[in-house]
C-alpha positions as CSV (number, residue, x, y, z in Angstrom):
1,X,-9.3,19.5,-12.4
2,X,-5.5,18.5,-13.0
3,X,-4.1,15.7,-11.7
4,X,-1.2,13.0,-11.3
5,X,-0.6,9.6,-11.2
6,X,2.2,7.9,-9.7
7,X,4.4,5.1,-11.8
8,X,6.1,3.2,-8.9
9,X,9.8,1.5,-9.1
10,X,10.2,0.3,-5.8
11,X,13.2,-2.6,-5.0
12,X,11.8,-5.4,-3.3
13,X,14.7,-6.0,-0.9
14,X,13.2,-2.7,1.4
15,X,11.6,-3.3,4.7
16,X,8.3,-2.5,5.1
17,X,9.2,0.6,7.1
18,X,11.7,1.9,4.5
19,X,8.8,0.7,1.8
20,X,6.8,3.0,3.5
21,X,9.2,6.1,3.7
22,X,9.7,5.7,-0.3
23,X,6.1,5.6,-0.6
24,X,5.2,8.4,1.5
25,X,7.9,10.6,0.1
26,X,7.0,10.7,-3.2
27,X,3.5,11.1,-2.2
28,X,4.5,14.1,-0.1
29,X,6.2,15.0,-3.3
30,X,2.9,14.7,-5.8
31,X,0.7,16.4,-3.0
32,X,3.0,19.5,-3.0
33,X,3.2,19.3,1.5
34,X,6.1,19.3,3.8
35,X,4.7,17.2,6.2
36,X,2.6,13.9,6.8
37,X,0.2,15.8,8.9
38,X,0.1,18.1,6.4
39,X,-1.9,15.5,3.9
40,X,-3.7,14.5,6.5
41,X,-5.4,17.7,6.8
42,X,-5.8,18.0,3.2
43,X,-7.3,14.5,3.4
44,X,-9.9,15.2,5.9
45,X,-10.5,19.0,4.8
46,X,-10.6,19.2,0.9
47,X,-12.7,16.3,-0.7
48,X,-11.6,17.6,-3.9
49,X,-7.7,17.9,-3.1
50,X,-8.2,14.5,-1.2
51,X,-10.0,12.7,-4.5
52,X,-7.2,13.8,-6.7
53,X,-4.3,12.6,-4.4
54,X,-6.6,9.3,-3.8
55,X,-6.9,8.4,-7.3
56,X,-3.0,9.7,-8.3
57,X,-1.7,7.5,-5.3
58,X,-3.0,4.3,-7.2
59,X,-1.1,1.9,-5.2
60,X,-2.6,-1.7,-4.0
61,X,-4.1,-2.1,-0.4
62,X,-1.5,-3.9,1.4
63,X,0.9,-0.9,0.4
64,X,-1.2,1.3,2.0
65,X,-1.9,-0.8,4.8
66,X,1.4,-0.6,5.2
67,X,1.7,3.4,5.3
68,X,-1.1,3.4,7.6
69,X,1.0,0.9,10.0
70,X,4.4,3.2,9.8
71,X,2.2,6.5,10.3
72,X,4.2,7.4,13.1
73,X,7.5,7.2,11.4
74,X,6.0,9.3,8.5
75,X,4.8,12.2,10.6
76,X,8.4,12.6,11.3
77,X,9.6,12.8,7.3
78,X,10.0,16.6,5.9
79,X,10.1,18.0,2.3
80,X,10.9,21.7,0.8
81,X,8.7,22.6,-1.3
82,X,8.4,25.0,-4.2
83,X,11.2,25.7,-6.8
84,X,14.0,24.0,-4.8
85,X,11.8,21.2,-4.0
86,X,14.0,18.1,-1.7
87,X,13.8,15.9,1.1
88,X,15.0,17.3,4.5
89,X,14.0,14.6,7.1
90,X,14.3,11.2,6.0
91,X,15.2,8.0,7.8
92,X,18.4,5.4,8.3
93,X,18.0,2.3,8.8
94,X,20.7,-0.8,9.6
95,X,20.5,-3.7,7.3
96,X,21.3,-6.0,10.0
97,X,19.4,-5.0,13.3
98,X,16.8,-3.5,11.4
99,X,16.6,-0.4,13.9
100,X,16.3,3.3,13.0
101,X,16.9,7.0,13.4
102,X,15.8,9.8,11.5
103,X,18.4,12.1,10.0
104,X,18.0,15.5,8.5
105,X,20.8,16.0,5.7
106,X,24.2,14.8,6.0
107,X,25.9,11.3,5.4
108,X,24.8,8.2,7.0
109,X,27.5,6.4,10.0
110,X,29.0,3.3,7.6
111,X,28.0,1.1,10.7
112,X,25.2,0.6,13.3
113,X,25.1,3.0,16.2
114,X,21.9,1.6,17.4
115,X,22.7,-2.0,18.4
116,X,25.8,-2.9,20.6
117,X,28.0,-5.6,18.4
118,X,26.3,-4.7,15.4
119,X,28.1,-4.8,12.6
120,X,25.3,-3.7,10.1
121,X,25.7,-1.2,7.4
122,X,23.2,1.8,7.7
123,X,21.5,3.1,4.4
124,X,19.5,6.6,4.4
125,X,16.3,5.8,2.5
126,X,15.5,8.6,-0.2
127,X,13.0,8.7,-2.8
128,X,12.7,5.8,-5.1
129,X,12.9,5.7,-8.4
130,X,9.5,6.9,-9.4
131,X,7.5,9.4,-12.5
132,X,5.0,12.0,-11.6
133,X,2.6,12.0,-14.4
134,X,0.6,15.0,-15.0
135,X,-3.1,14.6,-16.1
136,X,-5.6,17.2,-16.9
């Protein structure tokens, strides 16, 4: 069986949701699934698929505590996969206001739509900085 383990570089000024979103991202990535539910089936149908994602994961419990809190934000996230492989449904955030949106391509607004007066930047959170390793 052929597997891979993640090597997370994650910035510690990310709120837990956007933590989450760079998690799940590159674990949608690893898995080779579009979607959140996507793993989930795998997860609950294929013990062997499931083991190998499990043990490829390797992150500490209150990270994936906090995937299992943002579930419902991840079950909105999309990847392509195959040859052309990228994300297509991701998330904005407002550094101020701390609300959301999702957004599928394009450029971010430069200030909150969200929150009347806000004058909070927005950011688009993509995939962090991390390494796939293959394993056999």
């Amino acid at each position: 069986m052929t597997g891979f383990t993640i090597q997370w570089a994650l910035e510690d000024h990310l709120t837990n949701r956007a933590r989450a979103v760079q998690h799940a991202l590159v674990i949608l990535q690893a898995a080779k699934v579009t979607t959140w539910d996507e793993l989930a089936h795998i997860l609950k149908t294929d013990p062997d698929r499931a083991a190998e994602i499990r043990a490829g994961v390797n992150l500490p419990l209150h990270d994936l505590e906090n995937l299992d809190a943002h579930e419902q934000t991840l079950r909105g996230l999309r990847r392509r996969v195959g040859t052309r492989a990228a994300v297509v449904t991701t998330i904005l955030e407002c550094g101020t206001c701390q609300r959301w949106g999702y957004i599928a391509g394009g450029a971010p607004p430069k200030n909150c739509p969200w929150t009347t007066r806000c004058t909070g930047s927005v950011a688009k959170i993509g995939p962090p900085d991390a390494v796939l390793r293959v394993r056999s």
